[in-house]
DRENMI-653328 format. One line per 5 residues: number of its first residue (from 1); their letters; for each residue x, z, y of N, C-alpha, C. Coordinates in steps of 0.05 Angstrom, whole numbers. Layout:
NUM	a	X,Z,Y,X,Z,Y,X,Z,Y | ...
//
This chain:
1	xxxxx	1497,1938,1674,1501,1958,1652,1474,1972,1646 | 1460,1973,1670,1430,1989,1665,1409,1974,1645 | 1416,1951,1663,1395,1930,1650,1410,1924,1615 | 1427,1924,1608,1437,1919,1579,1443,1947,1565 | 1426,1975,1575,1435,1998,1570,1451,2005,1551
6	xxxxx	1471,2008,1570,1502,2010,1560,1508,2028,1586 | 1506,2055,1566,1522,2084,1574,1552,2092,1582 | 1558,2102,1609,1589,2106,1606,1587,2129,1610 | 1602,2148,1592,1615,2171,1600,1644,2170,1607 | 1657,2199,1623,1679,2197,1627,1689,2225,1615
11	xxxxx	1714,2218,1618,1733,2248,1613,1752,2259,1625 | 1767,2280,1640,1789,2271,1648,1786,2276,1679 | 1771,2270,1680,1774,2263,1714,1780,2288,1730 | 1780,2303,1726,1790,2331,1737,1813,2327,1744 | 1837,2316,1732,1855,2306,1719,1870,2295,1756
16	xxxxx	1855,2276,1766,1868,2261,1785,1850,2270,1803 | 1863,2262,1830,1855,2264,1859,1846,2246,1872 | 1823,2254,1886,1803,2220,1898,1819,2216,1922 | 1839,2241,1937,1848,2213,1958,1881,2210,1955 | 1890,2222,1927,1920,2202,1922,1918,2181,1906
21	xxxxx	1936,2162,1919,1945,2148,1900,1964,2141,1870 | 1945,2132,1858,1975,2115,1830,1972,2101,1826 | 1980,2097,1802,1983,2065,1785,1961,2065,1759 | 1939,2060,1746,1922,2068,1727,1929,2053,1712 | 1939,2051,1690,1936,2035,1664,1919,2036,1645
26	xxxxx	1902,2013,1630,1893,2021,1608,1897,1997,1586 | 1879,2009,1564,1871,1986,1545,1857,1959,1552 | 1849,1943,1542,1831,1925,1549,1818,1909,1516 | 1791,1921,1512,1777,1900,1498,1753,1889,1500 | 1746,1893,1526,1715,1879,1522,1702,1871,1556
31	xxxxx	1695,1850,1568,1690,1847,1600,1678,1863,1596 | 1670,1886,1594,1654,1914,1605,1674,1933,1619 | 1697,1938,1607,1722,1957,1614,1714,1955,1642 | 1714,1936,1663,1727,1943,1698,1701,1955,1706 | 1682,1950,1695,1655,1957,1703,1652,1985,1701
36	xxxxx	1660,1995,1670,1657,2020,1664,1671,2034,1684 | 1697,2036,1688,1721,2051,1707,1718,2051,1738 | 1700,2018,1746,1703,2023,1771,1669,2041,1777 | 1650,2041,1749,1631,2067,1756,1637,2094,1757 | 1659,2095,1736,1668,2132,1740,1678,2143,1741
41	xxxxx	1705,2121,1755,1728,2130,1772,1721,2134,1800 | 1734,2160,1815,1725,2159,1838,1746,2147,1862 | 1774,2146,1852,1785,2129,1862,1778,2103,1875 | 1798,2098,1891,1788,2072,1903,1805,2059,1892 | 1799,2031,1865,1817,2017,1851,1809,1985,1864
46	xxxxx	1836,1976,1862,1846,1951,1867,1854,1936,1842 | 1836,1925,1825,1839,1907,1801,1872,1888,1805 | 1883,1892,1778,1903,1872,1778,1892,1842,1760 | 1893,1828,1773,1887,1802,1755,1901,1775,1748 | 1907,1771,1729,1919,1726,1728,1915,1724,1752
51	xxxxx	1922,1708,1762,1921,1677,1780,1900,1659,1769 | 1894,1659,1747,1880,1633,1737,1846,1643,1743 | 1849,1663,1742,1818,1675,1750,1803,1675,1769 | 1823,1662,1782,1812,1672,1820,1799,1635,1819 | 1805,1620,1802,1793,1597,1799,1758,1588,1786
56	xxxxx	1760,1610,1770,1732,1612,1764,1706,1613,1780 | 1694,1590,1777,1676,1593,1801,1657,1607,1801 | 1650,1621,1821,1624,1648,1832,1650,1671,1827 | 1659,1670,1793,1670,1698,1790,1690,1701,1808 | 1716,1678,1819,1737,1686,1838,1727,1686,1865
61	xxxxx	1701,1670,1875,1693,1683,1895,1684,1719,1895 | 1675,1729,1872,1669,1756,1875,1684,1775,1877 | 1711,1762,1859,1738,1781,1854,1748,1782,1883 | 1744,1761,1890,1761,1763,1924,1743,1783,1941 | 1720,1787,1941,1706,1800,1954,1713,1833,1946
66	xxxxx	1715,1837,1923,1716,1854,1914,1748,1876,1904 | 1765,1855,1925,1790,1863,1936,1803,1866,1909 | 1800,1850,1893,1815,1841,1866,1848,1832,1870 | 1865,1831,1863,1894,1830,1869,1900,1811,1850 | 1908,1781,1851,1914,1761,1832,1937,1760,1838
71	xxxxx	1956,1760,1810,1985,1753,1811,1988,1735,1792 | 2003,1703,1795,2010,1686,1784,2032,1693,1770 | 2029,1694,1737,2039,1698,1717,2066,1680,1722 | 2066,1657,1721,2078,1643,1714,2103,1626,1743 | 2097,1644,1771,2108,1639,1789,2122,1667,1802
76	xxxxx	2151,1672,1783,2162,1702,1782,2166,1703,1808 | 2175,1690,1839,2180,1702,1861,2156,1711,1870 | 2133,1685,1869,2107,1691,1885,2100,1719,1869 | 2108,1732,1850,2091,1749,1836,2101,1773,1850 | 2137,1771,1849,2160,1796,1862,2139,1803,1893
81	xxxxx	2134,1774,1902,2130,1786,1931,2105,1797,1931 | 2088,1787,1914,2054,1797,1923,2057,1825,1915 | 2078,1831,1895,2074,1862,1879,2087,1880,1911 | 2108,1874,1913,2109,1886,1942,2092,1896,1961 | 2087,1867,1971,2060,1872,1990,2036,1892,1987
86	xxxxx	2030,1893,1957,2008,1912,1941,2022,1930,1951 | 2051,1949,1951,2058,1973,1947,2053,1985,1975 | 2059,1964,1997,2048,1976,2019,2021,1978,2031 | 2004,1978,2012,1975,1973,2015,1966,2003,2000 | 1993,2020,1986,1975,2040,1964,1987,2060,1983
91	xxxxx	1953,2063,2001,1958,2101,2006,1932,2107,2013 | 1927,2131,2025,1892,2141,2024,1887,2141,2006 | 1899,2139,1980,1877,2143,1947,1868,2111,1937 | 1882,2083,1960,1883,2061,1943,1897,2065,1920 | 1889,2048,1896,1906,2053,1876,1896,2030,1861
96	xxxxx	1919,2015,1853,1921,1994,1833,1910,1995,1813 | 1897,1978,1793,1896,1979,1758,1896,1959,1745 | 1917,1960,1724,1928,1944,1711,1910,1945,1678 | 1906,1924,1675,1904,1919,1637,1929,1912,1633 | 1940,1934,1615,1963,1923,1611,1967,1907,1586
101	xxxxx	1947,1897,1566,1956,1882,1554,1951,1854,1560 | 1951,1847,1586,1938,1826,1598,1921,1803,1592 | 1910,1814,1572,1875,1795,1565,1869,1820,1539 | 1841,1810,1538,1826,1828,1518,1841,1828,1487 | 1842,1855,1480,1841,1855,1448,1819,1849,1432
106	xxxxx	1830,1841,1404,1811,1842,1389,1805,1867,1364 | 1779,1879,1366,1782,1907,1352,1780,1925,1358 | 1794,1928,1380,1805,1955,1396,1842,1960,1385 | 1845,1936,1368,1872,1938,1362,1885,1934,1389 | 1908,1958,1392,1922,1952,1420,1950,1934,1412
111	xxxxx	1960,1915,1436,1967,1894,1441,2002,1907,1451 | 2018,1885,1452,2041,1898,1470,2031,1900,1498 | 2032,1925,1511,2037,1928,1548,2058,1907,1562 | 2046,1894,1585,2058,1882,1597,2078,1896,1625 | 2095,1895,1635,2110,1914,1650,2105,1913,1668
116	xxxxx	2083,1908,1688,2077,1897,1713,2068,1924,1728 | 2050,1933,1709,2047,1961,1728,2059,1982,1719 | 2078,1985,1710,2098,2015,1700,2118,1996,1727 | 2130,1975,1724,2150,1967,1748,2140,1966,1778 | 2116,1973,1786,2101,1977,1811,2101,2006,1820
121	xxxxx	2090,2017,1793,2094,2049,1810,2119,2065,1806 | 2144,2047,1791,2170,2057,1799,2185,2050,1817 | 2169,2026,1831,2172,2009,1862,2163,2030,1879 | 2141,2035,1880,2119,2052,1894,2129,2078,1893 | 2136,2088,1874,2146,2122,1863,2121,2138,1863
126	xxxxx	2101,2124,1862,2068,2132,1840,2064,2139,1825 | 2058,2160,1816,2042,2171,1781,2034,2159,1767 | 2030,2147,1745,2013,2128,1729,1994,2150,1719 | 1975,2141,1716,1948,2158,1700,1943,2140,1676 | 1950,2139,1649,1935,2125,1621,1903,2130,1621
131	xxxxx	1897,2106,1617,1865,2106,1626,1864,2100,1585 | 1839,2112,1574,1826,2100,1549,1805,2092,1550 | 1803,2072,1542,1765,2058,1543,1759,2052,1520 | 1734,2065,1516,1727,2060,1492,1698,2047,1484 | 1698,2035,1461,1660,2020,1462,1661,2004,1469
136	xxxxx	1680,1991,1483,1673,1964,1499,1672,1939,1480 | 1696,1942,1459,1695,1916,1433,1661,1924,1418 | 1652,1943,1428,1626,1945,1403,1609,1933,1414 | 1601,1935,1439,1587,1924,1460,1582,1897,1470 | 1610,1896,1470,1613,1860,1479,1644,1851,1474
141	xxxxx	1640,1846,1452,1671,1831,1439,1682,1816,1454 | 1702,1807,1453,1712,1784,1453,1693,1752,1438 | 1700,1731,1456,1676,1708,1448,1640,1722,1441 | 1638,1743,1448,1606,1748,1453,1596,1726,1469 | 1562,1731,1465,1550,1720,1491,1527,1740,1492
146	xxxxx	1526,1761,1481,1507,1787,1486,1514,1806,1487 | 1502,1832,1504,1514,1859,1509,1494,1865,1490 | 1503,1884,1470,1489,1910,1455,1492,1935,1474 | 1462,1945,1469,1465,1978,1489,1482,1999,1467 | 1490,2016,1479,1501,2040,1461,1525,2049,1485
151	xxxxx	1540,2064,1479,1553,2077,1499,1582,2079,1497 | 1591,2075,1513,1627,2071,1531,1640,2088,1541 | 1663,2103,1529,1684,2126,1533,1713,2120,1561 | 1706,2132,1580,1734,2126,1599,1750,2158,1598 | 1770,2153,1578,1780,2182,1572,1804,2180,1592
156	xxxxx	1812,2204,1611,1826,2203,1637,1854,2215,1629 | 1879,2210,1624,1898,2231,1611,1910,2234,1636 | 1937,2258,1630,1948,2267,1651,1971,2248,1661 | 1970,2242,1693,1991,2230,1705,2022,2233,1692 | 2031,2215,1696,2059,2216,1687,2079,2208,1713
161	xxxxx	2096,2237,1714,2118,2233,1739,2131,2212,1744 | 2123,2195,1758,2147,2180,1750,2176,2173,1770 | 2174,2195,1788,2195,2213,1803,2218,2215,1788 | 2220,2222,1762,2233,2223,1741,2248,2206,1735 | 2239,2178,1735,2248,2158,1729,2256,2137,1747
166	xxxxx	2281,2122,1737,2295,2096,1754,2272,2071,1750 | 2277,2053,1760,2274,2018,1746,2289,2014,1734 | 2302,2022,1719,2323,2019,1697,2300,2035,1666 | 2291,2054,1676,2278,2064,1652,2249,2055,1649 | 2243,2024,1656,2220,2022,1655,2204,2020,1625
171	xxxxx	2228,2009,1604,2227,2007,1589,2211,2028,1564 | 2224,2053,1577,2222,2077,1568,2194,2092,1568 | 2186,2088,1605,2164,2093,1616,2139,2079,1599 | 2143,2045,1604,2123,2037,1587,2114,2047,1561 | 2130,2052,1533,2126,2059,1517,2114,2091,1520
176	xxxxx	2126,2105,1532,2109,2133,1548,2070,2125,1556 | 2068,2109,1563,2049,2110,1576,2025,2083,1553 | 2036,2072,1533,2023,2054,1512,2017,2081,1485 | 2040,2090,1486,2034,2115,1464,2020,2135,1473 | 2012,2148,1493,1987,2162,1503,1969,2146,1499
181	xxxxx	1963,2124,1502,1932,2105,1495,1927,2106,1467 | 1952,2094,1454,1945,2095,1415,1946,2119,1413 | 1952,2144,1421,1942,2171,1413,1914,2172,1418 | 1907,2170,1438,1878,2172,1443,1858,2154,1423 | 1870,2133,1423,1857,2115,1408,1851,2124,1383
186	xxxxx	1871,2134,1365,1881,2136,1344,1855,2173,1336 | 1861,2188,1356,1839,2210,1354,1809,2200,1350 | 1804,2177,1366,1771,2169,1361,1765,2147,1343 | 1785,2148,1329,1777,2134,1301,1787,2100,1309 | 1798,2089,1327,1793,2068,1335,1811,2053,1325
191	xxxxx	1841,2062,1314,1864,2053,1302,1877,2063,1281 | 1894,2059,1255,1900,2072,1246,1931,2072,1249 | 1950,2053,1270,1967,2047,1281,1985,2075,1287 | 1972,2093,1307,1986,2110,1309,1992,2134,1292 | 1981,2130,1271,1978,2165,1250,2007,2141,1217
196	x	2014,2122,1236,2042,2118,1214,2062,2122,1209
//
């Protein structure tokens, strides 16, 4: 990031506690996002990722090093059990994070949320925190092969109880927690989706 000077600020962070745990959700448009978050979040996050990634060579050797969490999309038991296993792994301020639109947008147009982490921390009975990232499509798009310098927004919103809620209302939750992002979004000019 230094070397391609590309700025992150954050926001928010007051917001959450460095040694509880949740569930973090955010946007996703640009390979900068995990970089930015895992600089200025002080949490200790556990990336959610494909299965197909952990195949990439150097990068799934790093992801593994870097205690990255791969769940195979496309193998629903192997996925039930690994998500499990994760839940007993979140305490001391481990904490999951999910892109929930599970691959990059294009634009900063946000995507449908995938249910993987709203159904974890109502497994878990975890707070979700809506994470916003911003700058990242300006920086480094999608199909780039160069970083432009200029600067990257990680806006922190407030946890959402999710005490409150069954696994029955995940449905509900998700949309709770996608509509705090297009709000945010929608304030910094980035969409015009949510002001319809």
């Amino acid at each position: 990031m230094k070397t391609n000077r590309v700025e992150v600020r954050v926001e928010g962070l007051e917001k959450v506690d460095q040694g509880k745990s949740y569930v973090f959700i955010s946007n996703h448009s640009s390979n900068l996002d995990p970089l930015a978050v895992a600089i200025k979040l002080s949490n200790t996050l556990r990336f959610i990722a494909k299965g197909s990634l952990e195949k990439i060579p150097l990068f799934g050797w790093a992801a593994r090093r870097a205690k990255v969490i791969f769940i195979d999309r496309k193998d629903t038991p192997q996925s039930v059990a690994r998500i499990n296993q994760v839940i007993h792994e979140l305490k001391d301020g481990i904490s999951p994070y999910f892109f929930a639109e599970g691959t990059r947008n294009v634009g900063g147009n946000l995507r449908a949320f995938k249910k993987g982490g709203v159904v974890l921390a109502l497994k878990a009975k975890l707070p979700i925190v809506p994470v916003t990232i911003l700058g990242g499509q300006k920086l480094f798009p999608k199909r780039a092969f160069r970083i432009r310098p200029g600067t990257m927004n990680v806006i922190v919103d407030e946890p959402i109880d999710t005490s409150l809620y069954t696994e029955e209302d995940r449905d509900t939750v998700l949309e709770k927690v996608r509509s705090t992002i297009l709000q945010t979004l929608y304030r910094n000019g980035v969409t015009e989706e949510a002001g319809r």
